[in-house]
mmCIF file of the N, C-alpha and C atoms, coordinates in Angstrom:
data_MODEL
# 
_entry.id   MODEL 
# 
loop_
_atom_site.group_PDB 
_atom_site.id 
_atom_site.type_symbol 
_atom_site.label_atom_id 
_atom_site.label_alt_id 
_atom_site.label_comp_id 
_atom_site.label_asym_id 
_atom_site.label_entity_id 
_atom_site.label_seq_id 
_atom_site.pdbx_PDB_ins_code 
_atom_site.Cartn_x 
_atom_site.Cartn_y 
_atom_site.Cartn_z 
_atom_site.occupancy 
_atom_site.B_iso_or_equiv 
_atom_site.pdbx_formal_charge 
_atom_site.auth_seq_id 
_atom_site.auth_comp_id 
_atom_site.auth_asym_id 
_atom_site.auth_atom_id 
_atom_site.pdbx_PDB_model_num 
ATOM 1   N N  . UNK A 1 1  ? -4.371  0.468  -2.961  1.00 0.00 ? 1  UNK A N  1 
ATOM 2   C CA . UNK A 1 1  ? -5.771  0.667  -3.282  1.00 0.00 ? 1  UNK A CA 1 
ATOM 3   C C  . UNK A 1 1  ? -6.582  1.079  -2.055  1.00 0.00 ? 1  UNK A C  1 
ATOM 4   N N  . UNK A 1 2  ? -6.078  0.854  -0.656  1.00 0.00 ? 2  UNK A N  1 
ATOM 5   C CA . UNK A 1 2  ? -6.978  1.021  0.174   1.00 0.00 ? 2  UNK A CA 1 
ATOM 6   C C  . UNK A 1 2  ? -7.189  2.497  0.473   1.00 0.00 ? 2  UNK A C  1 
ATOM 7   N N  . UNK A 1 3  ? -5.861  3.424  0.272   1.00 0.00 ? 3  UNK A N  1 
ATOM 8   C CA . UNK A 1 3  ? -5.611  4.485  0.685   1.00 0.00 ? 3  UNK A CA 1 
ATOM 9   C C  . UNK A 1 3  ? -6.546  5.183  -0.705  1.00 0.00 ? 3  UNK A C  1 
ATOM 10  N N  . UNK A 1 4  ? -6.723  4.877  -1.532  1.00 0.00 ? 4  UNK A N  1 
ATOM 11  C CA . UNK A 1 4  ? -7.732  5.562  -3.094  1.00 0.00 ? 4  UNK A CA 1 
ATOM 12  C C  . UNK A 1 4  ? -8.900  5.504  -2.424  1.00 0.00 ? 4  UNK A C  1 
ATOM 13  N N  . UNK A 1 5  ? -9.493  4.126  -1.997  1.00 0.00 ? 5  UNK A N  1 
ATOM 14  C CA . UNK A 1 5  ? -10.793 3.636  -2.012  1.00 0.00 ? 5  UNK A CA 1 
ATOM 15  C C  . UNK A 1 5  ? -10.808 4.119  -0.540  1.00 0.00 ? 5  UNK A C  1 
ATOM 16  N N  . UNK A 1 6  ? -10.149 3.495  0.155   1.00 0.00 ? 6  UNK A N  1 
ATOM 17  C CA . UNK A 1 6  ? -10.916 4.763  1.615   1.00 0.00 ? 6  UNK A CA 1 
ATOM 18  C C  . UNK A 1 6  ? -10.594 5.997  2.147   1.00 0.00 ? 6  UNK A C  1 
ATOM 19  N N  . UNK A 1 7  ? -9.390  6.874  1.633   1.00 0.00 ? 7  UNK A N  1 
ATOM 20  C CA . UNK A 1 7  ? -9.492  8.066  2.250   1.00 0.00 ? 7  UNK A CA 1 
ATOM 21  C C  . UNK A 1 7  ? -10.034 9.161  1.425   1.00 0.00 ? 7  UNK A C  1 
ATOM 22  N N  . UNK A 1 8  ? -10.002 8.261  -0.362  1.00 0.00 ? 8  UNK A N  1 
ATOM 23  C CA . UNK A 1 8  ? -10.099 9.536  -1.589  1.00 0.00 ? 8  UNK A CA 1 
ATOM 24  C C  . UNK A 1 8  ? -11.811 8.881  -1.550  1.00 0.00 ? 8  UNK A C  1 
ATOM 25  N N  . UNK A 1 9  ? -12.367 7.873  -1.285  1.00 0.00 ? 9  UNK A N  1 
ATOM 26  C CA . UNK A 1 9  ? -13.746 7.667  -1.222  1.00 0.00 ? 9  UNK A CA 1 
ATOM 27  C C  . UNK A 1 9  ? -13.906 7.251  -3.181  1.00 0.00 ? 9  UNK A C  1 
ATOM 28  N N  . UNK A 1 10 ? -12.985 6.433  -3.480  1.00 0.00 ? 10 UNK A N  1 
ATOM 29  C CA . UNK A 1 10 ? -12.995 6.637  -4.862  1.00 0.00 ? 10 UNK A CA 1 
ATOM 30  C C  . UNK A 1 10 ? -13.682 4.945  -5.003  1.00 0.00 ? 10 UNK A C  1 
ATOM 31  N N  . UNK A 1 11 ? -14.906 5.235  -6.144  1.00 0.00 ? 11 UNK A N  1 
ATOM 32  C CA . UNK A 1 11 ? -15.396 4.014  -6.507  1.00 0.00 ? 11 UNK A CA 1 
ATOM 33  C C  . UNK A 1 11 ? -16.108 4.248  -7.957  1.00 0.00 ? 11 UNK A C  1 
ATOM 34  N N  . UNK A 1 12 ? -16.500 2.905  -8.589  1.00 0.00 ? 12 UNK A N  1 
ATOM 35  C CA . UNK A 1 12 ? -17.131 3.254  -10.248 1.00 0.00 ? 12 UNK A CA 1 
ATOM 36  C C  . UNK A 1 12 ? -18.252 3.365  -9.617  1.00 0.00 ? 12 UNK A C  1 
ATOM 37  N N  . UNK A 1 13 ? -18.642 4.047  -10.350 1.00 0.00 ? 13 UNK A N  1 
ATOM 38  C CA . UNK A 1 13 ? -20.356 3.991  -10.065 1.00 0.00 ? 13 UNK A CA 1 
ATOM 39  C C  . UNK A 1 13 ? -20.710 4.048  -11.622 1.00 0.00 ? 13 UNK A C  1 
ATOM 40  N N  . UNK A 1 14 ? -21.993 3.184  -11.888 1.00 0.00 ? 14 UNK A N  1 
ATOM 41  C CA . UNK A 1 14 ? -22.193 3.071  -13.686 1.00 0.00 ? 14 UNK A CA 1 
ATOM 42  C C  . UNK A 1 14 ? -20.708 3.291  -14.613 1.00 0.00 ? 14 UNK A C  1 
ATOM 43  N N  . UNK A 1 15 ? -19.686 2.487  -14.183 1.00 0.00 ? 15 UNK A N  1 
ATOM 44  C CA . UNK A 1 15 ? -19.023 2.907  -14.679 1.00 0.00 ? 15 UNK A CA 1 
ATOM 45  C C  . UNK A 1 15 ? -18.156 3.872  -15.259 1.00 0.00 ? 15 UNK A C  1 
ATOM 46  N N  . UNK A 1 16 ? -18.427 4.947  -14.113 1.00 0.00 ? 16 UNK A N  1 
ATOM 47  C CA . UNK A 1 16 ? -17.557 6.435  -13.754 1.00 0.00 ? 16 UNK A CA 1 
ATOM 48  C C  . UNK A 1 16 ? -17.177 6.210  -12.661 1.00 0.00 ? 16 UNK A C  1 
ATOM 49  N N  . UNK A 1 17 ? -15.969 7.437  -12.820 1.00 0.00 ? 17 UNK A N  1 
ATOM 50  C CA . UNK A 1 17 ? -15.263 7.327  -11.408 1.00 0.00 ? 17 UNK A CA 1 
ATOM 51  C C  . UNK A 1 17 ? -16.047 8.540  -10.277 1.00 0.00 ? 17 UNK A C  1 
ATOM 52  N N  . UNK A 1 18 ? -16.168 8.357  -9.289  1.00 0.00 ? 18 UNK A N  1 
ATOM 53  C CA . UNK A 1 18 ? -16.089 8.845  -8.017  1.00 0.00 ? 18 UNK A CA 1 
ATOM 54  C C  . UNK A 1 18 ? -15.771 8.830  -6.861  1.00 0.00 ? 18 UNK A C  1 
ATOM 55  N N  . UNK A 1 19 ? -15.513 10.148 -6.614  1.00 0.00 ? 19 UNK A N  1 
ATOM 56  C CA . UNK A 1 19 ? -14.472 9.943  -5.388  1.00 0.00 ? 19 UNK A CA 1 
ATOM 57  C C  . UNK A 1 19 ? -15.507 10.862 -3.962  1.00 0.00 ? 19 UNK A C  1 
ATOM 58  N N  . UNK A 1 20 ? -15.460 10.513 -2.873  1.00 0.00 ? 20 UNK A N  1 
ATOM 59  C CA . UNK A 1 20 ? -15.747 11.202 -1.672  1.00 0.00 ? 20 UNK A CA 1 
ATOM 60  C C  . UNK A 1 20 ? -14.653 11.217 -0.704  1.00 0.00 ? 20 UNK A C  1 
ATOM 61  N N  . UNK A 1 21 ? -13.555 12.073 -0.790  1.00 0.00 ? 21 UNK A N  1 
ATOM 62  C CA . UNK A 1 21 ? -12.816 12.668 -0.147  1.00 0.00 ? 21 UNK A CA 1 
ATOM 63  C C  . UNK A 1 21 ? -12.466 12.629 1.550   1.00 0.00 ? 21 UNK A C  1 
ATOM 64  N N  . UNK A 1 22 ? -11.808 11.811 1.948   1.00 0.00 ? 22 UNK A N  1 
ATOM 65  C CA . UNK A 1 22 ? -11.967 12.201 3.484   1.00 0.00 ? 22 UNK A CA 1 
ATOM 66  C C  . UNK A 1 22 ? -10.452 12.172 3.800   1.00 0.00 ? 22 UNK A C  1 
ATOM 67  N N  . UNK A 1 23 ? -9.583  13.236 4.417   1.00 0.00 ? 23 UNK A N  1 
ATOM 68  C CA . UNK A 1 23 ? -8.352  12.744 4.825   1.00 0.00 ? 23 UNK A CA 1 
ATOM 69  C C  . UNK A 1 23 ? -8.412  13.014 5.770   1.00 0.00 ? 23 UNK A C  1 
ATOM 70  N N  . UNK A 1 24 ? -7.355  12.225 6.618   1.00 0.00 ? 24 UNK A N  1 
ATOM 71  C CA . UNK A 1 24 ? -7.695  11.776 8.029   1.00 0.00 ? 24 UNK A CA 1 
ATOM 72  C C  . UNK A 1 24 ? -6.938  12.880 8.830   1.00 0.00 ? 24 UNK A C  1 
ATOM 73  N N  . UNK A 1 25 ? -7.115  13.114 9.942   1.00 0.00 ? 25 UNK A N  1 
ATOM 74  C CA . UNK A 1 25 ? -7.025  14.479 11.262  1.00 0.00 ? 25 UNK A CA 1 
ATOM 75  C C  . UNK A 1 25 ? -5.552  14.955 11.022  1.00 0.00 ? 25 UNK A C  1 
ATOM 76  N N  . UNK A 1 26 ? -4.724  13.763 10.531  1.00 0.00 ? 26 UNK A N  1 
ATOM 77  C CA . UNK A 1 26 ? -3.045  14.082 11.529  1.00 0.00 ? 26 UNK A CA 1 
ATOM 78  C C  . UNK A 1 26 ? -2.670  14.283 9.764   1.00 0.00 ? 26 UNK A C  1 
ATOM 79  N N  . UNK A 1 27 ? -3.229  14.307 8.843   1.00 0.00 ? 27 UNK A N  1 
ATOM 80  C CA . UNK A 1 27 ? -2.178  14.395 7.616   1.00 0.00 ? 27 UNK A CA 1 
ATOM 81  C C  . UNK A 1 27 ? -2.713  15.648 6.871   1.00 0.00 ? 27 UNK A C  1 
ATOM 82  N N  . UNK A 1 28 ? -1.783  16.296 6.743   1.00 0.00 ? 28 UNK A N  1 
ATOM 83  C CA . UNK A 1 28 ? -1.491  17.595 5.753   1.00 0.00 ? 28 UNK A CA 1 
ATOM 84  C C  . UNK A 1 28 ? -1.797  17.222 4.216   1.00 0.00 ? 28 UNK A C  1 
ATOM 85  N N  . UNK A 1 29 ? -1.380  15.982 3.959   1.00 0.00 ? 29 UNK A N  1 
ATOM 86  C CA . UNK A 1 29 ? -1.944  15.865 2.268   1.00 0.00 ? 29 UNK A CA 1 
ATOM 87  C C  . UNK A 1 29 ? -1.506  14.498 2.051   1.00 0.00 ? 29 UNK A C  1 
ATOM 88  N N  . UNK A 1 30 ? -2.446  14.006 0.701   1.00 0.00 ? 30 UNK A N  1 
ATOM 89  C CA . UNK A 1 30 ? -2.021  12.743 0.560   1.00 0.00 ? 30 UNK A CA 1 
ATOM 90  C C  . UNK A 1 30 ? -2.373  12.431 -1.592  1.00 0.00 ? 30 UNK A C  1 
ATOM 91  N N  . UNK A 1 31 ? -1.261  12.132 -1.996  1.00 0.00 ? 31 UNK A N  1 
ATOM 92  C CA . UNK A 1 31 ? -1.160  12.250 -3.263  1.00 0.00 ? 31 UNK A CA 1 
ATOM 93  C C  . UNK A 1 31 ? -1.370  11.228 -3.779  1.00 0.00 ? 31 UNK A C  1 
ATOM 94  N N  . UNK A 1 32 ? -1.555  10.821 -4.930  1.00 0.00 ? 32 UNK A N  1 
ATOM 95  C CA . UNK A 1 32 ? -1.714  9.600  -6.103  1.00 0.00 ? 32 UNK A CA 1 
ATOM 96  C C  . UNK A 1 32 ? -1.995  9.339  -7.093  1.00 0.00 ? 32 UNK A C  1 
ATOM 97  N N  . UNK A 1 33 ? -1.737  8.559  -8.060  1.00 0.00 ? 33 UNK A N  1 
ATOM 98  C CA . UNK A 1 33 ? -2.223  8.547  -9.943  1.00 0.00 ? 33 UNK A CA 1 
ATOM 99  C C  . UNK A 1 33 ? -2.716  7.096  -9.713  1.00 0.00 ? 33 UNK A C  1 
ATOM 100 N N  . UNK A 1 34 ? -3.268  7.620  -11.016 1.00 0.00 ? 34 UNK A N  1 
ATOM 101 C CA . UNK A 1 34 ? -4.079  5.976  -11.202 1.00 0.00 ? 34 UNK A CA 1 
ATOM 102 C C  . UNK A 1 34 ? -4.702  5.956  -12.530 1.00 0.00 ? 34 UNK A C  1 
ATOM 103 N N  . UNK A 1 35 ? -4.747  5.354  -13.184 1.00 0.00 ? 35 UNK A N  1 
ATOM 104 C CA . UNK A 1 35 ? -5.110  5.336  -14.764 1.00 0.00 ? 35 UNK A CA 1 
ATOM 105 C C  . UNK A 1 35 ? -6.542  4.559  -14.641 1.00 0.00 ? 35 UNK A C  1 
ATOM 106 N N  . UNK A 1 36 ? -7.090  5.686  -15.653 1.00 0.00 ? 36 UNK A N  1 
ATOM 107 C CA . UNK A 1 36 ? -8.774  5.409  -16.046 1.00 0.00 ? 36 UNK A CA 1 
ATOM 108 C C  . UNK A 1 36 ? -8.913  5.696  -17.521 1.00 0.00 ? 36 UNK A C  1 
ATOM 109 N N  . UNK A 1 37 ? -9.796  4.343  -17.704 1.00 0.00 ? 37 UNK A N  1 
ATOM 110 C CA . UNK A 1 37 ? -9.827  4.482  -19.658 1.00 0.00 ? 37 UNK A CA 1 
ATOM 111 C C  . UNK A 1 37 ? -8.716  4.958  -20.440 1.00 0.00 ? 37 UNK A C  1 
ATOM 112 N N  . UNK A 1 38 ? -7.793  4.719  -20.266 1.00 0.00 ? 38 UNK A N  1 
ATOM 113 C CA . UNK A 1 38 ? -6.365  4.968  -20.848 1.00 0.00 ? 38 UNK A CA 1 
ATOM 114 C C  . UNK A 1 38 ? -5.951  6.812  -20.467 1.00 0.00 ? 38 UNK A C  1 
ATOM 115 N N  . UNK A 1 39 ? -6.160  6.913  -19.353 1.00 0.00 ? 39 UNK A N  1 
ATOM 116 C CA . UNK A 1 39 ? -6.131  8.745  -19.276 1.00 0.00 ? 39 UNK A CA 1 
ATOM 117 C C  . UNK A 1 39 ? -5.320  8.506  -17.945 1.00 0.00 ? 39 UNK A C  1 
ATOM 118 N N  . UNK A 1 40 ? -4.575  9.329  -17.440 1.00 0.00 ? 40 UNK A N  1 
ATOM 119 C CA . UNK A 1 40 ? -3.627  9.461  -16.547 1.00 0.00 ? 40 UNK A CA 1 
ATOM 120 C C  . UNK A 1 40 ? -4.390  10.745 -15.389 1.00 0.00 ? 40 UNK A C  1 
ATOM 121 N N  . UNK A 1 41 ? -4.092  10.341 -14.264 1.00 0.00 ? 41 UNK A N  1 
ATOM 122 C CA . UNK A 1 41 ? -5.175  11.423 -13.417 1.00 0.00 ? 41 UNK A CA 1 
ATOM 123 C C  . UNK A 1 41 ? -4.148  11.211 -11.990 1.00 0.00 ? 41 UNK A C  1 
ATOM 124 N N  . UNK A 1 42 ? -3.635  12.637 -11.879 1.00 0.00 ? 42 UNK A N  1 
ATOM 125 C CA . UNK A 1 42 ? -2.850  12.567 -10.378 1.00 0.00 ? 42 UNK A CA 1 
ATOM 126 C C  . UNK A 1 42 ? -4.233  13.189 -9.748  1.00 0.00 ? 42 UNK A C  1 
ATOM 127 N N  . UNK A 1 43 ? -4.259  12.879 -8.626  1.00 0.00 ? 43 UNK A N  1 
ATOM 128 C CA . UNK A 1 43 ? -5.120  13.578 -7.645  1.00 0.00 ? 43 UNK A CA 1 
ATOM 129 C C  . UNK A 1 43 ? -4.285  13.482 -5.901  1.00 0.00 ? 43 UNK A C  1 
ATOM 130 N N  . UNK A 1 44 ? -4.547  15.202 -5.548  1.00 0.00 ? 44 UNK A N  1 
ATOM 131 C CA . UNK A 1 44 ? -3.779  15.846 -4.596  1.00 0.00 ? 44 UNK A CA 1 
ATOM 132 C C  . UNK A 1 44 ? -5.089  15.933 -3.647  1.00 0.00 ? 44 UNK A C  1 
ATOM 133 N N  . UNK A 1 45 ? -4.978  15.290 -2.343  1.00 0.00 ? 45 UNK A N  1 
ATOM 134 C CA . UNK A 1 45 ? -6.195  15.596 -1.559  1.00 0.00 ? 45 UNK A CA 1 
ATOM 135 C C  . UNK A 1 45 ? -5.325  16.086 -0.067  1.00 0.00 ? 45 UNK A C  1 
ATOM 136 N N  . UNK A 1 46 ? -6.092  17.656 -0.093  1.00 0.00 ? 46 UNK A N  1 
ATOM 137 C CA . UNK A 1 46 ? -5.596  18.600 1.014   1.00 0.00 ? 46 UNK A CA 1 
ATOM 138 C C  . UNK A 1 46 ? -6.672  18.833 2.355   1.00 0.00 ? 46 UNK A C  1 
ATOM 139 N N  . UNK A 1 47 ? -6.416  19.700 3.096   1.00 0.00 ? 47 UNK A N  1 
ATOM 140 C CA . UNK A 1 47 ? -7.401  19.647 4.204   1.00 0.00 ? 47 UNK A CA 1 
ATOM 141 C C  . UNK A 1 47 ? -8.767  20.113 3.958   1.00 0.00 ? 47 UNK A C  1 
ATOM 142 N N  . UNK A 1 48 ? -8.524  21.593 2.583   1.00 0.00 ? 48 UNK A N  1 
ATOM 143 C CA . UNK A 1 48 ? -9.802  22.269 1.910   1.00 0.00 ? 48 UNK A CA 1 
ATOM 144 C C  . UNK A 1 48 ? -9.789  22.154 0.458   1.00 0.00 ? 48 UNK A C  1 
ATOM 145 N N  . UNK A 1 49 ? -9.217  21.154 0.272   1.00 0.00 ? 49 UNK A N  1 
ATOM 146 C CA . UNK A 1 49 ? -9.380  20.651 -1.425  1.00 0.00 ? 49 UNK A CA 1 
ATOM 147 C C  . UNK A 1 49 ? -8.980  19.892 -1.735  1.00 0.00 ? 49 UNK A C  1 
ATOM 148 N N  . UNK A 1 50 ? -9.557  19.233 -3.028  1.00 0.00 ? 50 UNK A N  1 
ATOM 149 C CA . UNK A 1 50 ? -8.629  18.599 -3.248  1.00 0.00 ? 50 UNK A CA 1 
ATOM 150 C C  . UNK A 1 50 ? -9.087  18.543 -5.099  1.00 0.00 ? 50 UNK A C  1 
ATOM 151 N N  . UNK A 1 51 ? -7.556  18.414 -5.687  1.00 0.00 ? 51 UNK A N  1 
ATOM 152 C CA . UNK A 1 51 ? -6.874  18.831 -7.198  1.00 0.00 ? 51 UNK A CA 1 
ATOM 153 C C  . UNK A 1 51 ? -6.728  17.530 -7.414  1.00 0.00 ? 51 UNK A C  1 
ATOM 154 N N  . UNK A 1 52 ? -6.969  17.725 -9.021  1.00 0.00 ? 52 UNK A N  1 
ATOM 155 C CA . UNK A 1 52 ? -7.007  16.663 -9.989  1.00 0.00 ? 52 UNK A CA 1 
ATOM 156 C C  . UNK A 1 52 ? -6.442  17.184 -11.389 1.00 0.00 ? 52 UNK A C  1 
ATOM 157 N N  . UNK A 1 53 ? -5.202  16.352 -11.695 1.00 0.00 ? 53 UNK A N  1 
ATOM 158 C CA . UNK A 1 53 ? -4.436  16.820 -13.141 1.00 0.00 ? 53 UNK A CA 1 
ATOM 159 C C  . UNK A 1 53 ? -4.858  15.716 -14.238 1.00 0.00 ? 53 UNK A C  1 
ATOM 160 N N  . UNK A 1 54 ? -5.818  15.919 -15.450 1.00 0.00 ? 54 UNK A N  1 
ATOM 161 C CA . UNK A 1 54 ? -5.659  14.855 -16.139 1.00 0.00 ? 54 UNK A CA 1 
ATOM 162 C C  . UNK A 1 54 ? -4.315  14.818 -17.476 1.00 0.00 ? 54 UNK A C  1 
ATOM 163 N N  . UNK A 1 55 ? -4.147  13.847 -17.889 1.00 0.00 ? 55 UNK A N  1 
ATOM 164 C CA . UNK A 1 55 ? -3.260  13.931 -19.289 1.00 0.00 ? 55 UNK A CA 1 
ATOM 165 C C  . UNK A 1 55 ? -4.194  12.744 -19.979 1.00 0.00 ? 55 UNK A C  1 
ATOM 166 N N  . UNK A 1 56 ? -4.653  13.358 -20.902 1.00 0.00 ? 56 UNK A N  1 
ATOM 167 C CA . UNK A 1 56 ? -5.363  12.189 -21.709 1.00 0.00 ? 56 UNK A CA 1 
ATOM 168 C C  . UNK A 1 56 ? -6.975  13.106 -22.854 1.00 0.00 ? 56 UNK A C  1 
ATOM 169 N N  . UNK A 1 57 ? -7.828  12.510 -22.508 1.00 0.00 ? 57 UNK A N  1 
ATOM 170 C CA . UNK A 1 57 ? -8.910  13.097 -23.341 1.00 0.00 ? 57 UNK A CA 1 
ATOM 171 C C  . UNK A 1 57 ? -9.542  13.437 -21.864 1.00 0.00 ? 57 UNK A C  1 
ATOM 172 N N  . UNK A 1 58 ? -10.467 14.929 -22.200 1.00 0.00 ? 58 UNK A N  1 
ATOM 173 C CA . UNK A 1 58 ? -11.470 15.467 -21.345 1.00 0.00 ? 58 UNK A CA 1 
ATOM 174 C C  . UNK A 1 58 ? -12.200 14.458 -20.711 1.00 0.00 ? 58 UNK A C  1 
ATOM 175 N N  . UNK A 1 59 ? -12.360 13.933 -19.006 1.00 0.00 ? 59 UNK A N  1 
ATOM 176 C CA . UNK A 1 59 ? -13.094 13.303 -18.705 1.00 0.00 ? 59 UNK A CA 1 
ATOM 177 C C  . UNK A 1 59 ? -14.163 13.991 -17.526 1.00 0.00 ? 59 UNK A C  1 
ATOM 178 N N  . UNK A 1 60 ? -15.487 13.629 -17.288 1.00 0.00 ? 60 UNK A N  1 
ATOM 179 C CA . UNK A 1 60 ? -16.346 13.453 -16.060 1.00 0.00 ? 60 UNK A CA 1 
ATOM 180 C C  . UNK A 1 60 ? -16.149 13.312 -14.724 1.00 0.00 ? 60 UNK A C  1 
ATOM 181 N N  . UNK A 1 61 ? -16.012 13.275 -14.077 1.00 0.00 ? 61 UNK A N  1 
ATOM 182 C CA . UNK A 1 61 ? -16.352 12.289 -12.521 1.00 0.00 ? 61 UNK A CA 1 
ATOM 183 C C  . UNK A 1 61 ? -17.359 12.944 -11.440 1.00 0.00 ? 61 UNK A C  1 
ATOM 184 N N  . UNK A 1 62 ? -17.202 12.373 -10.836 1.00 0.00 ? 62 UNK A N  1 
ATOM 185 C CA . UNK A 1 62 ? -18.327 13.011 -9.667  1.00 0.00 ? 62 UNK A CA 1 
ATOM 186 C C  . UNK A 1 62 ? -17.365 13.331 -8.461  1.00 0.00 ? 62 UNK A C  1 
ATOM 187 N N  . UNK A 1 63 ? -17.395 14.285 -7.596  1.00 0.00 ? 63 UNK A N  1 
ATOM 188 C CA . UNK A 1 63 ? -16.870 14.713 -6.849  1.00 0.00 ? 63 UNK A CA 1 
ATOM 189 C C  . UNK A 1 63 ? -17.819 14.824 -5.585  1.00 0.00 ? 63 UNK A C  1 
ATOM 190 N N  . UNK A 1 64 ? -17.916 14.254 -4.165  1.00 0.00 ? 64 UNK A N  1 
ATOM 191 C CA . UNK A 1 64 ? -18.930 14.557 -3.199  1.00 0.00 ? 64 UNK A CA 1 
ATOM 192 C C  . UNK A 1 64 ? -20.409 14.825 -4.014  1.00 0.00 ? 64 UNK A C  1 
ATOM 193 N N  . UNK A 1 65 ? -20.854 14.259 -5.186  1.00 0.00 ? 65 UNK A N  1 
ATOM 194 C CA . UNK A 1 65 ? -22.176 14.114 -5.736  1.00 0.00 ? 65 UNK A CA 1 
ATOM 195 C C  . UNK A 1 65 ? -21.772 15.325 -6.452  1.00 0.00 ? 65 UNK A C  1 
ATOM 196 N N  . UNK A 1 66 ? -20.915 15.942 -7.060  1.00 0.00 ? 66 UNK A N  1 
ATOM 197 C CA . UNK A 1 66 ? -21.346 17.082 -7.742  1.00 0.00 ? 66 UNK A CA 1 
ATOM 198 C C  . UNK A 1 66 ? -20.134 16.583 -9.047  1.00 0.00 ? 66 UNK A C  1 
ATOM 199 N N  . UNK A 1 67 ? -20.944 16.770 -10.168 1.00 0.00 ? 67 UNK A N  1 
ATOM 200 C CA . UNK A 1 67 ? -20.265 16.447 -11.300 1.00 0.00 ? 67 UNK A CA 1 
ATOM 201 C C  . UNK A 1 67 ? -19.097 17.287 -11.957 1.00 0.00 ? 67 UNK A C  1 
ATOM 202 N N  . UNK A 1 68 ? -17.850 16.815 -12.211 1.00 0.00 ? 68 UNK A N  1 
ATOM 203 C CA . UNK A 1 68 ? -16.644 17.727 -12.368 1.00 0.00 ? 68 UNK A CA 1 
ATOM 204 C C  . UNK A 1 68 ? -16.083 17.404 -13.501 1.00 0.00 ? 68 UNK A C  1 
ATOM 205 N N  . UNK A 1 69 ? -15.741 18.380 -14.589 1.00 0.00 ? 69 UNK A N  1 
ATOM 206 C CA . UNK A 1 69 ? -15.085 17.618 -15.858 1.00 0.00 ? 69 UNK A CA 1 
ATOM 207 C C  . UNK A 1 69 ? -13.771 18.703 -15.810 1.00 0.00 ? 69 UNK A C  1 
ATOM 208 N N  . UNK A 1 70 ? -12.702 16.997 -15.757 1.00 0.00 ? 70 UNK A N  1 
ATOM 209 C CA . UNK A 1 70 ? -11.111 16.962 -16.091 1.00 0.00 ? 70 UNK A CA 1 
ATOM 210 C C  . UNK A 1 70 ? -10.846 17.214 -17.252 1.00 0.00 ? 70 UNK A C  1 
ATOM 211 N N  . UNK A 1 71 ? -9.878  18.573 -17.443 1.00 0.00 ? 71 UNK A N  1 
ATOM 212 C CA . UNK A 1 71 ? -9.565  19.063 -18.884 1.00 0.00 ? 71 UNK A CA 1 
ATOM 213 C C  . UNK A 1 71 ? -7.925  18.619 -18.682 1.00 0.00 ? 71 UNK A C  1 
ATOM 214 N N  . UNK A 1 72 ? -7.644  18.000 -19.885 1.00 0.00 ? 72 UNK A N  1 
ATOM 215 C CA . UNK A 1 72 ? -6.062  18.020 -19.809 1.00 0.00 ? 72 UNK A CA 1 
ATOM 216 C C  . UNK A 1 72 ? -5.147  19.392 -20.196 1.00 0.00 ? 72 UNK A C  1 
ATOM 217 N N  . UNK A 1 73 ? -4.276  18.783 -18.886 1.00 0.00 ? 73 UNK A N  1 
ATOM 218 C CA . UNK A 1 73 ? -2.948  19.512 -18.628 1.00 0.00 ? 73 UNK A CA 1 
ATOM 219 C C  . UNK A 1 73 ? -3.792  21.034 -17.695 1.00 0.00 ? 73 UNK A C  1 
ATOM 220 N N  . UNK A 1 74 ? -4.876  20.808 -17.053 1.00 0.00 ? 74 UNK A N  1 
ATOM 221 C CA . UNK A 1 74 ? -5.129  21.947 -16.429 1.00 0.00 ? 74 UNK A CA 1 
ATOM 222 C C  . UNK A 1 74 ? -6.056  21.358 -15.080 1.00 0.00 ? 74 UNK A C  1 
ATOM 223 N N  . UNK A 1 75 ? -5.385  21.707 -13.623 1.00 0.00 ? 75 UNK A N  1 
ATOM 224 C CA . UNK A 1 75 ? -5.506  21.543 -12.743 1.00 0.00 ? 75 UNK A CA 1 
ATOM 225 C C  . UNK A 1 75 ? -7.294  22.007 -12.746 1.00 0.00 ? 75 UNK A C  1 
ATOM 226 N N  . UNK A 1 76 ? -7.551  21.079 -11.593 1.00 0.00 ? 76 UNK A N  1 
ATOM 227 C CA . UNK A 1 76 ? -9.408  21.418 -11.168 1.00 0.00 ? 76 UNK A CA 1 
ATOM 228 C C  . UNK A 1 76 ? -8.878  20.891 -9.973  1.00 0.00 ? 76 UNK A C  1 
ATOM 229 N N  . UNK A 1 77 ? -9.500  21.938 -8.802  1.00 0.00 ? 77 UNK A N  1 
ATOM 230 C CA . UNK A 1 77 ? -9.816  21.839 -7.699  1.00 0.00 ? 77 UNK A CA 1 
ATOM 231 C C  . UNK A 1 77 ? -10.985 21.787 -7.340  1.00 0.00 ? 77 UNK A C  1 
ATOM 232 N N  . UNK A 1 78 ? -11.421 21.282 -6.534  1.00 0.00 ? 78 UNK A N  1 
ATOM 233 C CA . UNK A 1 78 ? -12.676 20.811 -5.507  1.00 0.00 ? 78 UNK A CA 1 
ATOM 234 C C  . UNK A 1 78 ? -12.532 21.431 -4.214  1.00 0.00 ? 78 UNK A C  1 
ATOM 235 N N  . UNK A 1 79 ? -13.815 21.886 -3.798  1.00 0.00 ? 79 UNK A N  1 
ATOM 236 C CA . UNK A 1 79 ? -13.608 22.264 -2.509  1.00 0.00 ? 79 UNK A CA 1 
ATOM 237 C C  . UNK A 1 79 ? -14.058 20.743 -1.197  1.00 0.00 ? 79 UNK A C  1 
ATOM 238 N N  . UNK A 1 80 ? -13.141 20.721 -0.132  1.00 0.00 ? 80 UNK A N  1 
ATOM 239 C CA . UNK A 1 80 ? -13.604 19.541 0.114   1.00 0.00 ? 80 UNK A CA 1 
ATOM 240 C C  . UNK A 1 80 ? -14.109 19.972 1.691   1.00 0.00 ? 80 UNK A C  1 
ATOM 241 N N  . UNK A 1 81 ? -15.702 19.229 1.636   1.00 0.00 ? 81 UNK A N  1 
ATOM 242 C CA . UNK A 1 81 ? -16.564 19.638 2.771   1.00 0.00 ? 81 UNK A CA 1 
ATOM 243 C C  . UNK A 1 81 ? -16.143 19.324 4.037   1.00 0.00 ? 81 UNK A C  1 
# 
């Protein structure tokens, strides 16, 4: 959980997910799933993005304050500041 909550910046807020993105100097990428409201969500965080796969029903989240909706079985990238 620490590596979600502090490098993906991932927290509920009103009960959505958001994430603020930070990966650290020396790593090329850092991967992970984690289940929300019964929906399955890998998220890939790179040096200039970072991708999110859902499997489940269309969801929301917030991305660095900007609102992003997860379509299943189709990758969304973020650009990461």
């Amino acid at each position: 959980m620490s590596l979600m909550n502090g490098f993906a910046g991932m927290r509920l807020v009103d009960g959505k997910l958001s994430f603020r993105p930070q990966l650290p100097a020396r790593w090329r990428k850092l991967t992970f799933r984690i289940t929300f409201a019964g929906r399955f969500i890998t998220v890939q965080m790179q040096r200039d993005a970072t991708t999110f796969e859902l499997a489940g029903r269309q969801l929301t989240v917030t991305v660095d304050d900007s609102k992003v909706t997860l379509k299943p079985g189709k990758a969304t990238a973020c650009s990461t500041a």
